[in-house]
C-alpha positions in Angstrom: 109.4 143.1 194.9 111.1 144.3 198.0 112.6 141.8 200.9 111.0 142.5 204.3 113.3 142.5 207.1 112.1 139.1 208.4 113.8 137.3 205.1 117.3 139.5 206.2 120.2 137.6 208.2 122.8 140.5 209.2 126.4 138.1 208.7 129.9 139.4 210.0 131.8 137.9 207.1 135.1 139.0 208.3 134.8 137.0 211.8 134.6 133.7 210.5 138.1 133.3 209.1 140.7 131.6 211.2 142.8 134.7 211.0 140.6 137.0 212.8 140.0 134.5 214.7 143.3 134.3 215.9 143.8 137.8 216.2 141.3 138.6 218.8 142.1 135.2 220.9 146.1 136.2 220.6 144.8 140.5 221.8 142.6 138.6 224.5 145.6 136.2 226.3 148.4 139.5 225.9 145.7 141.6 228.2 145.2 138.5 230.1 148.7 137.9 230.4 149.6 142.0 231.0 147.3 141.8 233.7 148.8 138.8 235.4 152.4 139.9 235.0 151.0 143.4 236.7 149.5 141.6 239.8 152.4 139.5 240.3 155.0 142.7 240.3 152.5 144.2 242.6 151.9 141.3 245.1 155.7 140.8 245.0 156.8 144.3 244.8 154.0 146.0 247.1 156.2 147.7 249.5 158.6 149.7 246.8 155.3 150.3 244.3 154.6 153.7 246.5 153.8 155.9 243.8 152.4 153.2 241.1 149.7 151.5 243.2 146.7 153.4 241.7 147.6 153.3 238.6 148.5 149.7 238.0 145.3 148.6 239.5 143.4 151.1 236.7 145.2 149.4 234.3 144.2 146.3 235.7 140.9 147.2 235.7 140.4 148.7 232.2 142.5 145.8 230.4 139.9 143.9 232.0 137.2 145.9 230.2 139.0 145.9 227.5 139.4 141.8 227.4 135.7 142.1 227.8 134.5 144.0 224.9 137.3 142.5 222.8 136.3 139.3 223.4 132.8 140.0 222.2 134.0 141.6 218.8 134.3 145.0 219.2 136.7 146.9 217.3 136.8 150.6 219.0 138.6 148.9 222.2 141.7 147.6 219.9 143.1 151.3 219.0 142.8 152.1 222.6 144.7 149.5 224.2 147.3 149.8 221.9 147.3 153.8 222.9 147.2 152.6 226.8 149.8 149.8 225.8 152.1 152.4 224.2 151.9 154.7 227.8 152.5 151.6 230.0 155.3 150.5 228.1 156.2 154.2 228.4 156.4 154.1 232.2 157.5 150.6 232.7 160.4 150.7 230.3 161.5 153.6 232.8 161.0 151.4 235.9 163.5 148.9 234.6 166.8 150.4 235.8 165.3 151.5 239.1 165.1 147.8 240.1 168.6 147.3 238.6 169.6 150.0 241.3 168.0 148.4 244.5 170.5 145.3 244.2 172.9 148.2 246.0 173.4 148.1 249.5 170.9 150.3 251.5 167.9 150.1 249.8 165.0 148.1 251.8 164.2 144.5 250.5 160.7 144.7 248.6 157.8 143.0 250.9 154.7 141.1 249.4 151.2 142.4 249.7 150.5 140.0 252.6 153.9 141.1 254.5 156.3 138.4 254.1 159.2 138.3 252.1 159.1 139.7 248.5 160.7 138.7 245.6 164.5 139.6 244.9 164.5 143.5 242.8 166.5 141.5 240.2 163.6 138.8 239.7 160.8 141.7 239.8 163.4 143.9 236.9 162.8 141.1 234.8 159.2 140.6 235.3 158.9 144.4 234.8 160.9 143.9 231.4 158.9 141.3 230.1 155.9 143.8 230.8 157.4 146.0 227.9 157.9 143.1 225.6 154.4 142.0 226.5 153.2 145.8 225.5 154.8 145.9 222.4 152.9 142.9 221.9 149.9 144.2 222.5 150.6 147.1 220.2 151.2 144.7 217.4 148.2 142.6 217.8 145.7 145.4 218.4 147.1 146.9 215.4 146.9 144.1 213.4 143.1 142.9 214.5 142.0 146.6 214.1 142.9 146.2 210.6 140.8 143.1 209.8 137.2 144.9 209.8 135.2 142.9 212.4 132.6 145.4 212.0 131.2 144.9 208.1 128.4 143.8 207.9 126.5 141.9 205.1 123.1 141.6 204.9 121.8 138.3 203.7 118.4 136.4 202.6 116.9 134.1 205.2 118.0 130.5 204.5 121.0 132.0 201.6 124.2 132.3 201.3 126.5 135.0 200.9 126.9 136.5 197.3 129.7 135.9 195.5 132.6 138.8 195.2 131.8 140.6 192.4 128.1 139.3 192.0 125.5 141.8 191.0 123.5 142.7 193.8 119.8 141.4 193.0 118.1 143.9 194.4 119.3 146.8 192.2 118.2 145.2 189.2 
């Protein structure tokens, strides 16, 4: 006697511990907290970021994407941020000395996105280092919730439980 597909509950086993859990909420804030850092050296650092304009707001835009499917438990969007971490750290860990550099006479003072006064280059170096902390961050944590296997799942009888490791399956007799 077979079970219809009414009397089957489809469980994600491997979302209910407090470890994934804690996983995804700790991949979700590093985006959150990439993004933020990103905006800030932007709004801060607009008139000097030339060359870097579209491509920090794409990243800002796809971590966003990414917080989004993340946050609802897919798994394919963790190997890619940690690929698109990887890059940005890449590019930012190269930025770092250039703002070491405009503390020398003759370079312009960086203006904010609304025109006044920026921040000083050595305030915005360190906010651009603790952007490649932040990444390899990320890299950690989406490397470390890709391995937990949010995506089994485990098909179980209305109103039951889930079997037992181990347990012979009923069904095959």
């Amino acid at each position: 006697m077979g079970v219809t597909e009414a009397e089957v509950v489809v469980t994600h086993p491997n979302r209910d511990t407090p470890e994934t859990n804690g996983a995804r909420t700790a991949v979700v804030l590093l985006f959150a907290l990439s993004m933020l850092l990103m905006l800030a050296i932007l709004a801060f650092g607009w008139s000097v970021l030339e060359g870097m304009l579209a491509v920090s707001f794409g990243y800002i835009l796809i971590y966003a994407i990414l917080i989004w499917r993340v946050s609802s438990w897919a798994r394919g969007p963790l190997a890619v941020g940690a690929a698109l971490a990887i890059l940005l750290a890449i590019f930012v860990a190269i930025a770092v000395p250039t703002w070491a550099d405009r503390n020398a006479p003759g370079y312009a003072e960086p203006q904010a996105v609304w025109g006044s006064a920026g921040l000083p280059p050595a305030v915005l170096g360190l906010m651009t280092m603790i952007l490649v902390l932040l990444q390899i961050a990320v890299v950690v944590a989406c490397t470390r919730a890709f391995r937990q296997e949010w995506q089994v799942e485990v098909e179980v009888p209305a109103g039951g439980s889930l079997p037992e490791p181990g347990a012979a399956d009923p069904a095959l007799g």
